[in-house]
C-alpha positions in Angstrom: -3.1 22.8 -6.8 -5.6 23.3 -9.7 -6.7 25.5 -12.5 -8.2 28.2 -10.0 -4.5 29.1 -8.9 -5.2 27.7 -5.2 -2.1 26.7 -3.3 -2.9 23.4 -1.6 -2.0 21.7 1.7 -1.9 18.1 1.8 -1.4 15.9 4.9 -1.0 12.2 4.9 -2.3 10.5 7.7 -1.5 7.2 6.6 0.1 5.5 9.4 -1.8 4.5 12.1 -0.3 2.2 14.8 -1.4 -1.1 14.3 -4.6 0.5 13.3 -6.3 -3.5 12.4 -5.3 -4.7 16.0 -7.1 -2.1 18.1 -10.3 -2.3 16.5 -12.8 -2.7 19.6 -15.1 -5.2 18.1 -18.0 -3.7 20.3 -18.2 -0.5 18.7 -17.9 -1.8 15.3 -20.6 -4.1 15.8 -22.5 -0.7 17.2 -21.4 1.1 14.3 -22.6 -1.3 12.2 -25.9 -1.6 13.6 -26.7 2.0 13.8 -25.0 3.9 11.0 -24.8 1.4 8.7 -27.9 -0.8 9.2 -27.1 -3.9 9.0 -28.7 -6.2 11.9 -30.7 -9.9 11.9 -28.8 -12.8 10.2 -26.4 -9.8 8.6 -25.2 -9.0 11.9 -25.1 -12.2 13.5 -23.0 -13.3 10.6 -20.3 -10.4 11.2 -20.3 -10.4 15.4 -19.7 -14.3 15.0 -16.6 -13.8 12.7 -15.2 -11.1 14.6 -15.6 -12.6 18.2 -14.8 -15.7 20.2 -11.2 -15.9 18.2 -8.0 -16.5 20.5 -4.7 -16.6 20.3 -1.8 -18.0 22.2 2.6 -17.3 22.2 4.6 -20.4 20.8 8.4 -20.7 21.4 10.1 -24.0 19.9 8.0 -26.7 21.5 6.8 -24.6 24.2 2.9 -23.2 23.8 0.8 -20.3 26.1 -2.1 -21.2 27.6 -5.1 -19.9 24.9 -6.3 -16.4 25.5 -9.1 -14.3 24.3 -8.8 -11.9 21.7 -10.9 -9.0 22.1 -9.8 -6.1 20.1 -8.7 -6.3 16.3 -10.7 -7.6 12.7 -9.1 -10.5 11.5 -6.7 -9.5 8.2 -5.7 -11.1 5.5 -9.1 -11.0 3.2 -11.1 -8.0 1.7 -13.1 -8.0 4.2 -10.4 -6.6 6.8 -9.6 -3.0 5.1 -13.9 -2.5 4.6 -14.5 -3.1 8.1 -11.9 -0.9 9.4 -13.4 1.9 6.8 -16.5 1.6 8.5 -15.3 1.8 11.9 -13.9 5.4 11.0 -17.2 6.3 9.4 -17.4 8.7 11.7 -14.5 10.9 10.6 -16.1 12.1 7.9 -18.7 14.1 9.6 -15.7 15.8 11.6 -13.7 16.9 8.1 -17.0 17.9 7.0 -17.7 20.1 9.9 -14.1 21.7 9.8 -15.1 21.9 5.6 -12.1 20.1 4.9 -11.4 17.7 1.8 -10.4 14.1 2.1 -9.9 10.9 1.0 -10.2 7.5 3.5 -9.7 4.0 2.8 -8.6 1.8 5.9 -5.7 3.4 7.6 -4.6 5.0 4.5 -6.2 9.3 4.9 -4.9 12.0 2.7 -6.5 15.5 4.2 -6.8 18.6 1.3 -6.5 22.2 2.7 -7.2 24.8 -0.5 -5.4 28.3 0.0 -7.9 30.3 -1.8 -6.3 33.9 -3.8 -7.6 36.6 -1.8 -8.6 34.9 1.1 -6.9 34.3 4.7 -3.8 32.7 4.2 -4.1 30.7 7.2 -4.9 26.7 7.7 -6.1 27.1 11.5 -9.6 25.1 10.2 -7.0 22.4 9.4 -5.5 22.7 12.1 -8.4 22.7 14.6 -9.9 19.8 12.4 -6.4 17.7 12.9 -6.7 18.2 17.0 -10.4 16.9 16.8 -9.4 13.8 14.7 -6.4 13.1 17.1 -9.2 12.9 20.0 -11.7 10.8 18.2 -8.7 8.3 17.6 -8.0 8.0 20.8 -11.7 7.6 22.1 -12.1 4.7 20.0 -8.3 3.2 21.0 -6.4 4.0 17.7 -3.1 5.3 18.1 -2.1 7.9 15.8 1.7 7.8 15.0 2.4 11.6 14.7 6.3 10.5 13.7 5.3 9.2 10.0 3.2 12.2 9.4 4.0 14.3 6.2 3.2 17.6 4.9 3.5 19.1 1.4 2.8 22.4 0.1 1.6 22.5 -3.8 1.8 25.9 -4.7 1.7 27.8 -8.1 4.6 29.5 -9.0 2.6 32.8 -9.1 1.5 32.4 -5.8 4.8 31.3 -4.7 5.4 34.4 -2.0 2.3 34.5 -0.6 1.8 30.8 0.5 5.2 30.4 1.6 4.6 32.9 4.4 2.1 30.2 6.1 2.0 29.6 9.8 2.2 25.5 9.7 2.2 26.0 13.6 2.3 21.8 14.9 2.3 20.8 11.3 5.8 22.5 10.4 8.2 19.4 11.8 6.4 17.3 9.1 6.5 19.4 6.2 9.0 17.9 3.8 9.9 19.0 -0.4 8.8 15.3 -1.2 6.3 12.8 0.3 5.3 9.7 -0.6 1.7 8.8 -1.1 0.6 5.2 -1.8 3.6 4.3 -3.2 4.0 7.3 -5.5 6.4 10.1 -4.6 5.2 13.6 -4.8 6.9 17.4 -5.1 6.0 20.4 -4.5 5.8 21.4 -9.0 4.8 18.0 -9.8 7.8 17.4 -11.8 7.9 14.0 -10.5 11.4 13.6 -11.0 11.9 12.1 -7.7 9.5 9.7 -9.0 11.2 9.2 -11.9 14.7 8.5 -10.8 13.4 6.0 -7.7 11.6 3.9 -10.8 14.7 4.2 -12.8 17.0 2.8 -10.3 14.7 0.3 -8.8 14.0 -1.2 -12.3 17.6 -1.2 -13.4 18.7 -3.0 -10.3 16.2 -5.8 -10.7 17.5 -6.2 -15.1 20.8 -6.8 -13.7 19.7 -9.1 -11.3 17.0 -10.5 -14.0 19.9 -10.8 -16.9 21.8 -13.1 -14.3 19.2 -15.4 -14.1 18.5 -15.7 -17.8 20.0 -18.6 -19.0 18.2 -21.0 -16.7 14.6 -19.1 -18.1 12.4 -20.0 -20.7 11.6 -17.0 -23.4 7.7 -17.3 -21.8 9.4 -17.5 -18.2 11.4 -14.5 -18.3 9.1 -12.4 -20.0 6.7 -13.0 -17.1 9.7 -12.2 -14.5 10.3 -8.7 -16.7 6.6 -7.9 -16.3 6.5 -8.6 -12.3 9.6 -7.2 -11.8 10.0 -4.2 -14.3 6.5 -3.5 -16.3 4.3 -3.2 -13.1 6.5 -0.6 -12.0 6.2 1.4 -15.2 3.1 1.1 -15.3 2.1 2.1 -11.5 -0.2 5.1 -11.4 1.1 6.2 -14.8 -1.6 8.1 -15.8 -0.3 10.8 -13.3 2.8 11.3 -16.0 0.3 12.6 -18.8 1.7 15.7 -19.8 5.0 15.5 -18.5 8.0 16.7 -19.8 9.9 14.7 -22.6 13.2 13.9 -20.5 11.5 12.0 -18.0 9.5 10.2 -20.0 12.3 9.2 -22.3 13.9 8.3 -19.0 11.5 5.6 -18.3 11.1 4.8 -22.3 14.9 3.7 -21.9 14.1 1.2 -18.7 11.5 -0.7 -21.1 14.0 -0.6 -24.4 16.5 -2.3 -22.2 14.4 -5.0 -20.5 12.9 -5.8 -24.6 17.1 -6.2 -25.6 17.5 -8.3 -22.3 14.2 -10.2 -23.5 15.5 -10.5 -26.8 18.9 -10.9 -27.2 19.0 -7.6 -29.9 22.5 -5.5 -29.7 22.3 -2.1 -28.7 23.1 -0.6 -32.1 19.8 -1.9 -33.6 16.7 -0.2 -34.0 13.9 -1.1 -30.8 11.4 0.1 -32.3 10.1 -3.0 -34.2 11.3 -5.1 -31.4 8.6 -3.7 -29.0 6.1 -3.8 -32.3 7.2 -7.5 -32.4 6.9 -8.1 -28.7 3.4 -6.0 -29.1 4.6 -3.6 -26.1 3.1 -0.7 -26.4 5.8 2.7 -25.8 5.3 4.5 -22.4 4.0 6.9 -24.1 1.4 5.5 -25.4 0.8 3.0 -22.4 0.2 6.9 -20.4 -2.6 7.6 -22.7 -4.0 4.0 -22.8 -4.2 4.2 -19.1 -5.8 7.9 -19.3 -8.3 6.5 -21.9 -9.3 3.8 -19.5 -10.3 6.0 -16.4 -12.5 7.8 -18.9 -14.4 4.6 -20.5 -14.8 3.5 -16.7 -15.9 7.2 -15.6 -18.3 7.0 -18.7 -19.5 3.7 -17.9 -19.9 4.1 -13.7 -16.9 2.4 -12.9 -14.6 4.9 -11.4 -15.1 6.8 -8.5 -17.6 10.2 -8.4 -14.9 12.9 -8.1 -13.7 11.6 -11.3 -16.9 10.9 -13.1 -18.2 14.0 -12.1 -16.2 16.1 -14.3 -16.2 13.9 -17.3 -19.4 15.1 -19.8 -20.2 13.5 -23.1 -20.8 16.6 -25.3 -24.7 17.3 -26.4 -24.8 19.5 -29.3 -27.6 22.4 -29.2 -28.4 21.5 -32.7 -28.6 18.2 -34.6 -25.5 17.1 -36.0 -23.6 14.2 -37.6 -21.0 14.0 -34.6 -23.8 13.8 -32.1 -23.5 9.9 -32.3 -19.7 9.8 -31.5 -19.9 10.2 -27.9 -17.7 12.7 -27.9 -16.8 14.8 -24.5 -17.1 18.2 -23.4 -13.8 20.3 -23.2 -13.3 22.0 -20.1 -12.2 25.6 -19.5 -8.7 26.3 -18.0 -6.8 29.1 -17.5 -3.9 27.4 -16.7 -1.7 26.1 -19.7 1.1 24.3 -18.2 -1.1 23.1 -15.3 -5.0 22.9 -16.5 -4.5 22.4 -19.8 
């Protein structure tokens, strides 16, 4: 939800049945052509590297005759997941009719219904708008795996009453207190403690596994192994921790602390704090607001996406004045402390 007060639906329609396998190569090549416009060499170039591939069964020493694939992009490069986003081009004139919020890349689609204060507390557009993407799937041979949809309901606690009274009609079997989206899990108060706790154990489990392994590891070698197997987790989508409570963060604070003793041999009873200094590890805390100030240079300097450069200003004073050369940025209104400020 947002500073407005809105209670929000989200649905994840991230699982499509082997979505990159059912492609039909025809009406991507169509689809290209005609929405996209790319055709001569272009086109050529693309029909030639999705067509004329086969495939065949191998068991032991045993081999199928050679058969024609017709259906599928072939995965493993960049090229796979953009191909496929094209192909469901079209789905975004249907959330657009039903005036419905989204955001598609491959087979990953996460669908925003707002609950607007004062309005109809009803999601029947999302509803209708779900129907008419479940058709469109199946005219152009994607299976939609109902099963591994999830549904969450962000609501302020204001508003609690009200938007707990919905009508989730089809929807309500999928409706869960925590869902997991791209990795990241997400509640209902976004707490993120569920979050918390599944990066806490995971990292844990892979120090005790890391500190058995130690003695055959170089000081270079295992730092590398701590930063594959315990940094990148901590440092996953942080940014969404700005602003968090201080238990959690000192929750994952104490996951880096013991991966710089593991690193460094230093006893529990000593200070960490110049042992990360030494190790030039910056604090989770810190590493939150590095990653914060990092969307903002690339919102600043076009490279993130629109929806987040669009409500990033540099402030222009009405008047001339020394600080008009700092680049500094616009505050926004909230009326929201504990979730817009």
């Amino acid at each position: 939800f947002n500073d407005s007060g809105d209670a929000v639906v989200l649905v994840l329609l991230d699982h499509l049945s082997s979505a990159f396998d059912t492609v039909d190569q025809n009406i991507l090549i169509n689809r290209l052509e005609r929405s996209v416009g790319i055709t001569g060499q272009a086109l050529k170039w693309i029909r030639s590297y999705l067509t004329g591939r086969n495939f065949c069964v191998r068991l032991g020493d045993c081999s199928s005759d050679l058969a024609e694939l017709p259906l599928g992009v072939p995965q493993g490069s960049i090229l796979a997941p953009l191909l496929f986003s094209l192909y469901l081009l079209p789905l975004g004139d249907l959330f657009r009719k039903h005036d419905v919020s989204f955001h598609l890349y491959a087979d990953d689609c996460q669908v925003i219904f707002p609950i607007r204060r004062g309005g109809l507390c009803t999601i029947q557009p999302l509803l209708d708008c779900l129907e008419d993407i479940k058709l469109w799937l199946a005219q152009n041979f994607l299976c939609f795996n109902e099963h591994k949809t999830e549904v969450i309901l962000f609501t302020p606690p204001k508003t609690l009453g009200g938007a707990q009274g919905l009508d989730f009609s089809t929807l309500a079997p999928h409706q869960k207190a925590v869902v997991t989206n791209l990795g990241v899990k997400l509640d209902a108060e976004l707490r993120f403690d569920a979050q918390v706790n599944g990066i806490v154990r995971s990292c844990f489990f892979h120090l005790r596994r890391i500190a058995k392994i130690k003695p055959f590891l170089s000081h270079n070698h295992l730092e590398t192994v701590i930063h594959a197997f315990v940094t990148c987790r901590l440092d996953y989508c942080n940014s969404l921790y700005a602003g968090l409570r201080q238990a959690p963060i000192a929750r994952l604070q104490a996951v880096q602390n013991s991966a710089a003793r593991l690193l460094t041999s230093t006893r529990r009873s000593e200070h960490i704090t110049p042992v990360l200094r030494a190790l030039h590890w910056l604090p989770v805390f810190y590493r939150i607001r590095f990653k914060v100030i990092l969307f903002v240079f690339k919102a600043l300097n076009s490279g993130a996406p629109k929806y987040l450069s669009e409500i990033i200003h540099q402030h222009v004073p009405v008047r001339s004045l020394r600080s008009a050369d700092q680049r500094l940025l616009t505050v926004p209104r909230y009326s929201l402390k504990s979730r817009g400020s």
